[in-house]
C-alpha positions in Angstrom: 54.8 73.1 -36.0 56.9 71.5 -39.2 58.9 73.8 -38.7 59.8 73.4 -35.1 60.6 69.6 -35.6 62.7 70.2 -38.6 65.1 72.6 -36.3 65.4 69.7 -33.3 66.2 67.2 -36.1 68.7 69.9 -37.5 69.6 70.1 -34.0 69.7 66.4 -33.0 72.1 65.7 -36.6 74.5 68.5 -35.2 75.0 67.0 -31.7 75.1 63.5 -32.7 78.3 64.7 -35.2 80.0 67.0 -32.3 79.0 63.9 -30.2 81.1 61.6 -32.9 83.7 64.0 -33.1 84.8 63.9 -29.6 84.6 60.3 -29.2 87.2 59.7 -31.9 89.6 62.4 -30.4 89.2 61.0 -27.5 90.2 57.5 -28.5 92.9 59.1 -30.7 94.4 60.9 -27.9 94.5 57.4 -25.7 96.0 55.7 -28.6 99.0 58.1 -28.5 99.2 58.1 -25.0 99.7 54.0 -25.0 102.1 53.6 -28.5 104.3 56.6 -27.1 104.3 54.8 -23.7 105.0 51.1 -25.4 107.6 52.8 -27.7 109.6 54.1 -24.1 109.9 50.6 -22.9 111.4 49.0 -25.8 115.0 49.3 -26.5 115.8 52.3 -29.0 117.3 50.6 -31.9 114.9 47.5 -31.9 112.6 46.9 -35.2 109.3 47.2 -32.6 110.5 50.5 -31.8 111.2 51.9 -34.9 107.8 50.5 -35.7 106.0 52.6 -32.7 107.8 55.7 -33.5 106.5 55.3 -37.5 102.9 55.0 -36.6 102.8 57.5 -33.8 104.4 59.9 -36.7 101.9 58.9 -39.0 99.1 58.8 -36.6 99.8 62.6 -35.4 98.4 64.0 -38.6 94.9 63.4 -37.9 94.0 65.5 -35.8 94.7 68.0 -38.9 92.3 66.2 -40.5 89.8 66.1 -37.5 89.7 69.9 -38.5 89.0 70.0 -41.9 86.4 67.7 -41.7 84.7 69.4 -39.1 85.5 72.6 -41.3 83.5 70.7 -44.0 80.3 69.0 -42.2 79.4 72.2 -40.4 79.5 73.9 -43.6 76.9 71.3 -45.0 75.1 71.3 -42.0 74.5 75.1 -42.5 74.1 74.3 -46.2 71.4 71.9 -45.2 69.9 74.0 -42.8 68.9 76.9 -45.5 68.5 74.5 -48.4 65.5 72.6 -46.5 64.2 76.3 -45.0 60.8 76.9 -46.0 
């Protein structure tokens, strides 16, 4: 019976991150979707433009990031997962 609960706490810790995950793409994704829009409105050469085209450039490297960290918490998750085996 240990055993049982430790895989739906295994499996609870796994949802909760994919769960996480999604949420902050999701947000990220929005973001974009509003500073690209804001930076169409103003005019081209204007400091708030310039601005909005900076941090949507910056901001579109994280979803390579997104990846490697998923990459690197499922890994521990399956680390975790043997390590605590019985």
């Amino acid at each position: 019976m240990k055993m049982l609960d430790h895989k739906k706490g295994n499996a609870a810790g796994v949802q909760s991150f994919i769960l996480t995950i999604v949420g902050v793409g999701v947000i990220l994704a929005v973001g974009l979707v509003i500073l690209v829009n804001l930076g169409a409105g103003l005019d081209a050469d204007s400091a708030a433009a310039n601005a909005t085209t900076a941090i949507v450039t910056q901001l579109a490297t994280v979803p390579t990031w997104i990846g490697i960290l998923i990459t690197v918490a499922m890994a521990f998750i399956v680390l975790g997962y043997f390590y605590t085996r019985q």
